[in-house]
N, C-alpha and C positions, 0 to 999 in steps of 0.2 A: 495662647493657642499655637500650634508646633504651625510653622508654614504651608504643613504638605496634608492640610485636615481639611482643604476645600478645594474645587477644581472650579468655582467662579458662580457655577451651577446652584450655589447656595448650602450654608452653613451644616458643616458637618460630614461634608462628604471627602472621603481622601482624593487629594491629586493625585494622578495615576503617576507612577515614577517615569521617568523615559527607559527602562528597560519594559515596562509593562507597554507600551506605546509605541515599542519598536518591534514586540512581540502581535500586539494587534496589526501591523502595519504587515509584518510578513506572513498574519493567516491571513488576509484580507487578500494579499496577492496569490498566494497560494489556493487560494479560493477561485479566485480572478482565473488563474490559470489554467485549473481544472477546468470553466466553463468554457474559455477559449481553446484551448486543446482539443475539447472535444465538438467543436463547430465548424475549427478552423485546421486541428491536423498538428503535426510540430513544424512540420516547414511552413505554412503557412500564418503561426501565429507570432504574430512579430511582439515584440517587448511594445508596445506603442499601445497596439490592442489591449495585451494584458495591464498596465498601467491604467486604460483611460476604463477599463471596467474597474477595476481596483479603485478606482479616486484619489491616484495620486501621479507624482511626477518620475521621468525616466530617471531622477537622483534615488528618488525613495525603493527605486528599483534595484541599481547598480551598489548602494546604501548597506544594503540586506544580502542580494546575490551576485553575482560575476558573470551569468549569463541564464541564458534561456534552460541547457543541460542542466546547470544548479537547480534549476528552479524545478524541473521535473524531476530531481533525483528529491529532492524536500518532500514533493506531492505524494512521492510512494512510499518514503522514512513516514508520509504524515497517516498513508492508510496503513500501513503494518503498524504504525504505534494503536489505530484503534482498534486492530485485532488483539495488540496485545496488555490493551487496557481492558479486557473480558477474558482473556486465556483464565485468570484463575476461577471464574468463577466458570466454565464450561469444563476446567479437569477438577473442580469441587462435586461433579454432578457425578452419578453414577456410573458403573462399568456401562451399562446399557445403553445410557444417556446420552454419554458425553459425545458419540459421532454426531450426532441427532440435535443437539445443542451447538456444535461449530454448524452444521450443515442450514441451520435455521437464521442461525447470527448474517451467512455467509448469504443467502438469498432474501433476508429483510436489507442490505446494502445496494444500495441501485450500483449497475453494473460499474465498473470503473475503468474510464478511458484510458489507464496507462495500456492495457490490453488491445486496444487499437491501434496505439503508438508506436507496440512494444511492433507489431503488424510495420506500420509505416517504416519504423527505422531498419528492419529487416531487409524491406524493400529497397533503402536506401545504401546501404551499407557498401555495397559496394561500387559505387559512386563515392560516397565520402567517407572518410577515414575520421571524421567527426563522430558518427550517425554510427558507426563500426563499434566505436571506443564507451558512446553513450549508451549502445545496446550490450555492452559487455558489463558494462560498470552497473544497471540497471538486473541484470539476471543475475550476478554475483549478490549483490545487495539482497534480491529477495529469495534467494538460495541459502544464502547466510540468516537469511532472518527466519527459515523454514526450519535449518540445524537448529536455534537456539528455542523455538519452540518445543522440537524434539526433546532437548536438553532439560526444559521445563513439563515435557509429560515422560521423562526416564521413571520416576517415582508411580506416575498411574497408568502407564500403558505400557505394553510389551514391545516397548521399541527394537530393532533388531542390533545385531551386532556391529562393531566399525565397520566392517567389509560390506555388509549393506546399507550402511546409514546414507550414504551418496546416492545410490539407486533412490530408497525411499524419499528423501528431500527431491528426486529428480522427478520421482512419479507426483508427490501431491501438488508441487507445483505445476505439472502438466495437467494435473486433473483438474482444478483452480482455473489455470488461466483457460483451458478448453470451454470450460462452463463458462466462464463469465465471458466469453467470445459468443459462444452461442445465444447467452443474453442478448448483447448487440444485434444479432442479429434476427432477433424475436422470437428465439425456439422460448417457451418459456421449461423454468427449469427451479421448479418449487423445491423444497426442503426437503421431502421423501427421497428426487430423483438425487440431488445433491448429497443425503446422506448413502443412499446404494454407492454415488462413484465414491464416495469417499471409504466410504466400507470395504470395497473392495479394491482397494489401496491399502489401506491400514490394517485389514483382516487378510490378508493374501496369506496363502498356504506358502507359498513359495518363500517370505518371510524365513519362515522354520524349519527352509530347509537349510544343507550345507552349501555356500556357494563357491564355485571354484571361477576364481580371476582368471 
């Protein structure tokens, strides 16, 4: 029998390898994080916190990330990957559909705290030149990750040209984080209202016209 065909648990079952165990270890904390973040704030949630919810030690931290910034730049690579572990199957749906299908996915997700944060570091920025850099490197990232969705509906949607592709990645981002702000804040904001902002973002006339820089 191979070594790695039992985890102690009893016969038959694989040891988890240590890459598999280091990957549990950082959504654990990445998990961890998100709940502390959103109780505690970014300045107020220390590595100690997130660790002692996570169930492990300040090494298993330091291990994995290089600070608290790493650790919220992960949490938001971790919710745009689960938008875009569905992106095929919401541009699979029809011309009709498809607003209707992201606006649905996007209010069955409880609101997400980086939109709070994104709030706090705002506020901080100019104070710290930390809080400046984590708020730049933060909208870059989810800007960037708005172009490559575009990139992946060029084929089913009428994306517009280069000269507005920056506009529109700037508007649905605005429209996103507006809404999921107003969640927090208990406006509620079902799939209907969410497909209108979103429609009128992505269907805008203005789109089709000529724009002059």
């Amino acid at each position: 029998m191979s070594a790695d065909t039992t985890d102690g648990h009893g016969a038959g079952r694989r040891r988890r390898t240590r890459a598999e165990q280091q990957a549990e270890t950082r959504a654990r904390l990445i998990e961890a994080a998100a709940e502390v973040f959103a109780s505690h704030g970014f300045e107020g949630a220390s590595i100690d916190l997130i660790t002692e919810r996570a169930g492990y030690s300040r090494g298993a931290f330091y291990s994995n990330f290089s600070d608290k910034a790493e650790l919220l730049l992960e949490l938001s690579a971790v919710r745009m990957g689960d938008f875009a572990r569905v992106l095929p199957d919401i541009l699979a749906a029809s011309d009709e559909d498809r607003i209707g299908e992201a606006a649905r996915w996007l209010t069955d997700q409880p609101p997400h705290t980086e939109v709070l944060l994104l709030v706090e570091l705002a506020r901080l920025r100019d104070e710290h030149t930390d809080a400046q850099q984590l708020l730049a490197r933060l909208t870059d990232s989810t800007l960037g990750f708005v172009d490559d969705v575009l990139d992946e509906a060029d084929e089913t949607l009428a994306t517009p040209a280069a000269h507005d592709r920056l506009r529109l990645t700037r508007a649905i981002l605005a429209a996103i984080t507006g809404a999921q702000l107003l969640r927090h804040l208990g406006v509620e904001m079902d799939a209907r209202t969410m497909e209108l902002l979103l429609a009128g973002v992505l269907r805008s006339p203005v789109l089709t016209e000529e724009t002059v820089s």
